[in-house]
C-alpha positions in Angstrom: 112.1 89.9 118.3 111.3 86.9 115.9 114.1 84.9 117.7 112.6 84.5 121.2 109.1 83.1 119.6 111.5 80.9 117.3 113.0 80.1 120.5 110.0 79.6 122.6 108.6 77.0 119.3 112.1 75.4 120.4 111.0 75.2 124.2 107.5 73.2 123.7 109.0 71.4 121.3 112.0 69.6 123.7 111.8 66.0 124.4 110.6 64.7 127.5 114.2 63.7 129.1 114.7 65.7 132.5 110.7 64.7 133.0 110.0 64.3 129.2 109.5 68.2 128.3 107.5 69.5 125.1 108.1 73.2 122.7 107.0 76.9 123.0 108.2 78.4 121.8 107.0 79.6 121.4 106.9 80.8 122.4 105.9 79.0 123.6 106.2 78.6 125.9 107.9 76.4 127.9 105.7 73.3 129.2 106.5 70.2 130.4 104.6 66.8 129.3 101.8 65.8 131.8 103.1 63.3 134.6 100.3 60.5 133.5 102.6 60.6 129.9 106.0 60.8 131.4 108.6 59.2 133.8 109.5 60.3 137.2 111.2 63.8 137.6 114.9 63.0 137.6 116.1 63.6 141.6 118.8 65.7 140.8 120.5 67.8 138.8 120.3 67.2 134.8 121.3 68.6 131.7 119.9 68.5 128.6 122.0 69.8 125.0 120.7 69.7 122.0 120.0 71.8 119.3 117.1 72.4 116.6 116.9 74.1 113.0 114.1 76.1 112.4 112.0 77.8 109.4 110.4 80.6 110.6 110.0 84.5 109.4 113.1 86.4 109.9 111.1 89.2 112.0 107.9 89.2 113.8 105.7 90.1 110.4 108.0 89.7 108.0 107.3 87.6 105.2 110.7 86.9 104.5 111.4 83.7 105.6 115.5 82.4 107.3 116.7 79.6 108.9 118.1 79.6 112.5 120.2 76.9 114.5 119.3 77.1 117.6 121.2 75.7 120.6 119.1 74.2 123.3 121.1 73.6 126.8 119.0 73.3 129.7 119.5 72.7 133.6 116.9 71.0 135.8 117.6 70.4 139.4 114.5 68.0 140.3 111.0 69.6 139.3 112.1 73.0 141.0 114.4 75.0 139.0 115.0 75.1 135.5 117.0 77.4 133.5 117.5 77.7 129.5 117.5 80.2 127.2 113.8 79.6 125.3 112.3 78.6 128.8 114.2 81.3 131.2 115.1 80.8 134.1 112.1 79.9 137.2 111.8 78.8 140.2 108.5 76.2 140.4 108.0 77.6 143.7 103.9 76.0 144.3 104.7 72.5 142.8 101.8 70.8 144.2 98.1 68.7 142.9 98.5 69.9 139.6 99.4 73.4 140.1 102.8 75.0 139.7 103.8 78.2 140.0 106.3 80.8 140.6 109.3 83.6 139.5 110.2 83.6 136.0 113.3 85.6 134.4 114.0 85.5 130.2 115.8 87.2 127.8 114.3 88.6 124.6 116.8 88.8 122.0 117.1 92.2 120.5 116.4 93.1 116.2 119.0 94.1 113.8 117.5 96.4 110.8 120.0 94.5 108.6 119.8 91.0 109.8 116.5 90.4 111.5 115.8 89.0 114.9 117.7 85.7 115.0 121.1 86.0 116.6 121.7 82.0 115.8 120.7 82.7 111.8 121.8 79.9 109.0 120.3 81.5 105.9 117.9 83.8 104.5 117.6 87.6 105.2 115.2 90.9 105.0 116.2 94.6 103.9 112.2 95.4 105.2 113.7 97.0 108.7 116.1 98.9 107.0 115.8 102.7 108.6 113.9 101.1 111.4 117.2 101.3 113.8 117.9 97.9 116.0 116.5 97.1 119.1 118.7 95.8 122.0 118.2 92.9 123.7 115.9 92.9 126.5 115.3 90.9 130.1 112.0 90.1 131.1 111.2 89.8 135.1 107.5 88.0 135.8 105.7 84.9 136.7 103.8 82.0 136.1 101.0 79.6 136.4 100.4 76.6 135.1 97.9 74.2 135.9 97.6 70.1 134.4 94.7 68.0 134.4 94.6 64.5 132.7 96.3 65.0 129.4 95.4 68.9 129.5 98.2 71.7 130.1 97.2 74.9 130.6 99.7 78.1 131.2 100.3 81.5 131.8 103.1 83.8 131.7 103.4 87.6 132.8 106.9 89.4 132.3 108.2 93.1 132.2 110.7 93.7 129.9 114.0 95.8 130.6 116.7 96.8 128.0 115.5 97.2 124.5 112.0 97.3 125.8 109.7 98.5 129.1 106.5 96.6 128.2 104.5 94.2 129.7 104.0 90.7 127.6 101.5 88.1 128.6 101.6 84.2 127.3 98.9 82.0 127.5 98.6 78.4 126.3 96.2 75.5 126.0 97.4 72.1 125.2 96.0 68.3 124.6 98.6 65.5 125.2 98.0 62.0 123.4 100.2 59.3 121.9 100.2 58.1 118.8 102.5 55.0 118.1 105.5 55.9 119.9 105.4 59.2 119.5 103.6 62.0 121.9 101.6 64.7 120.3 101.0 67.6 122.1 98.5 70.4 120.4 97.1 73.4 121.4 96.1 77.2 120.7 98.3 79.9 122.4 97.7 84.1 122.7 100.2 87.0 123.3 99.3 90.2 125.2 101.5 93.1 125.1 101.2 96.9 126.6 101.5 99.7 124.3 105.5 100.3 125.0 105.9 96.9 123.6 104.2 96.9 120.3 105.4 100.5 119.8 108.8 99.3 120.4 108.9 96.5 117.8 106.0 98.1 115.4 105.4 101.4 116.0 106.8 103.9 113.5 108.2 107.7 114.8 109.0 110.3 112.3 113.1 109.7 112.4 112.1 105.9 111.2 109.3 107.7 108.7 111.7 109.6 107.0 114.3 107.0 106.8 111.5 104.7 105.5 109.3 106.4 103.8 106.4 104.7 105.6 103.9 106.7 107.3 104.0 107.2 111.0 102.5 105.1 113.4 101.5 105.1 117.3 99.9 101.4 118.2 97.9 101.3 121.5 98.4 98.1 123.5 96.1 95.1 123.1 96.5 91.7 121.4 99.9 90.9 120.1 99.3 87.4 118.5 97.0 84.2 119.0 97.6 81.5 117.2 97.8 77.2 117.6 101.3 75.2 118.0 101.6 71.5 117.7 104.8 69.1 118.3 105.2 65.2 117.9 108.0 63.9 120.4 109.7 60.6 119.5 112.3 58.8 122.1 115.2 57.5 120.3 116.4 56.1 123.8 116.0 56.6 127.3 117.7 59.5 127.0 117.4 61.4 123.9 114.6 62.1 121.4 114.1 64.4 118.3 110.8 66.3 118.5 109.4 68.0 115.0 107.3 71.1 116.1 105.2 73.9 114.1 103.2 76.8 114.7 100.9 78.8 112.9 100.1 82.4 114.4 98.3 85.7 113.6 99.5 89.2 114.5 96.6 91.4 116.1 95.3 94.3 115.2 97.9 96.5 116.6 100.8 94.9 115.2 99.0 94.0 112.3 97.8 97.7 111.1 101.4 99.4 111.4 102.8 100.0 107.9 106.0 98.5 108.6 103.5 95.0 108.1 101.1 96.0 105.9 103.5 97.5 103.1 106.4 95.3 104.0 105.5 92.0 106.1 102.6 89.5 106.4 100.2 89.4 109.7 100.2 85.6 109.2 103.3 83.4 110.6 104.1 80.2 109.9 107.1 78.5 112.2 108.8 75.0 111.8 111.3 72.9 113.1 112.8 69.9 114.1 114.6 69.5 117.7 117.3 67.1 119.1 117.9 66.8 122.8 120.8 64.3 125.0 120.0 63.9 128.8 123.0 63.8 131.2 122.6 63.0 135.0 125.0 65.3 137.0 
């Protein structure tokens, strides 16, 4: 599960090319930089490829830390549909004084007890989800808002997982724009929801995984999932590409944090950072 936050860090964190976009992940999440900071939507179609190494925990609560590689390609026809693997794929459907909203669809990578949660993974490992099982890979249907004002972002996503979970997961994100020198620094706290199915998925404990284990059952209620603050600095190298270097720092909640799969064998605090590179092509 730690590879679609890696993944979302990777999504604020992309340059501002197709309209100059920002990461996360988150997570996370997915924004664009404000129009008073950035050029003109591009009129057409675009793509952007890039790609971005990042340090982050090799689960959600792990304390073992890997490195990932993720690839970044991403499709933007105008400001109306986007599609990439951190951000999903949406439809700004409102798109209008500020306010943009609409159909959202992701993918949640799935967890391998032997390997962790990143699919793209360089180096590093864990044996803590050993007897845990894997969970598959899930699709998550929802929506969201967001709403800009002066340099301020503000967003919110809702999505219900299908697959390797049947939760509900809500982002939400608060971000300040400014430029320094050349660069543009976005920065900003961020909080994850989740319904019970979810956090039982990923950190609850039944008494197959307890034997397996030998840690002590668990049955998490839903609540909050993570809050936390995430920060990138986006520099241009030309008019069409830019690196961006990104970071987060995030806490589990209660829930997540008091299963014995964290407390015995993980860390409730998580520390995230990378370093992106993105090339804009007109189609």
């Amino acid at each position: 599960m730690r590879s679609i936050l890696a993944a979302a860090a990777v999504a604020s964190s992309w340059p501002a090319l197709a309209q100059v976009q920002d990461p996360r992940p988150g997570a996370a999440p997915p924004p664009t930089l404000n129009r008073t900071l950035a050029p003109p939507a591009p009129t057409g179609w675009s793509l952007t490829i890039g790609a971005a190494p990042v340090l982050c925990p090799v689960w959600q609560g792990s304390r073992d830390v890997a490195l990932s590689l993720f690839p970044d390609l991403r499709l933007h026809y105008r400001d109306k549909i986007f599609a990439s693997i951190p951000d999903g794929v949406g439809w700004n459907a409102v798109n209008r004084n500020g306010w943009k909203a609409g159909p959202l669809a992701k993918i949640r990578f799935g967890r391998d007890e032997e390997r962790g949660g990143s699919p793209f993974l360089l180096a590093g490992g864990s044996d803590a989800l050993l007897g845990m099982g894997d969970v598959g890979a899930a699709g998550e249907l929802g929506g969201f808002v967001e709403r800009r004002s002066g340099a301020w972002r503000g967003r919110v996503e809702l999505r219900r997982g299908f697959g390797g979970h049947e939760g509900l997961v809500m982002d939400a994100s608060i971000g300040r724009q400014a430029r320094v020198g050349r660069a543009l620094v976005t920065l900003g706290p961020r909080v994850t929801l989740a319904s019970e199915d979810f956090i039982d998925t990923y950190f609850g404990i039944d008494p197959g995984q307890s034997q397996r284990t030998e840690l002590r059952t668990y049955a998490p209620s839903g609540g909050l999932l993570s809050f936390g603050i995430g920060g990138s600095a986006i520099r241009p190298l030309t008019r069409r590409s830019a690196i961006t270097l990104f970071t987060g720092l995030d806490q589990l909640g209660g829930e997540a944090g008091r299963s014995p799969l964290v407390r015995e064998r993980g860390r409730r605090t998580q520390f995230t950072l990378g370093l992106g590179y993105g090339y804009r092509f007109n189609l």
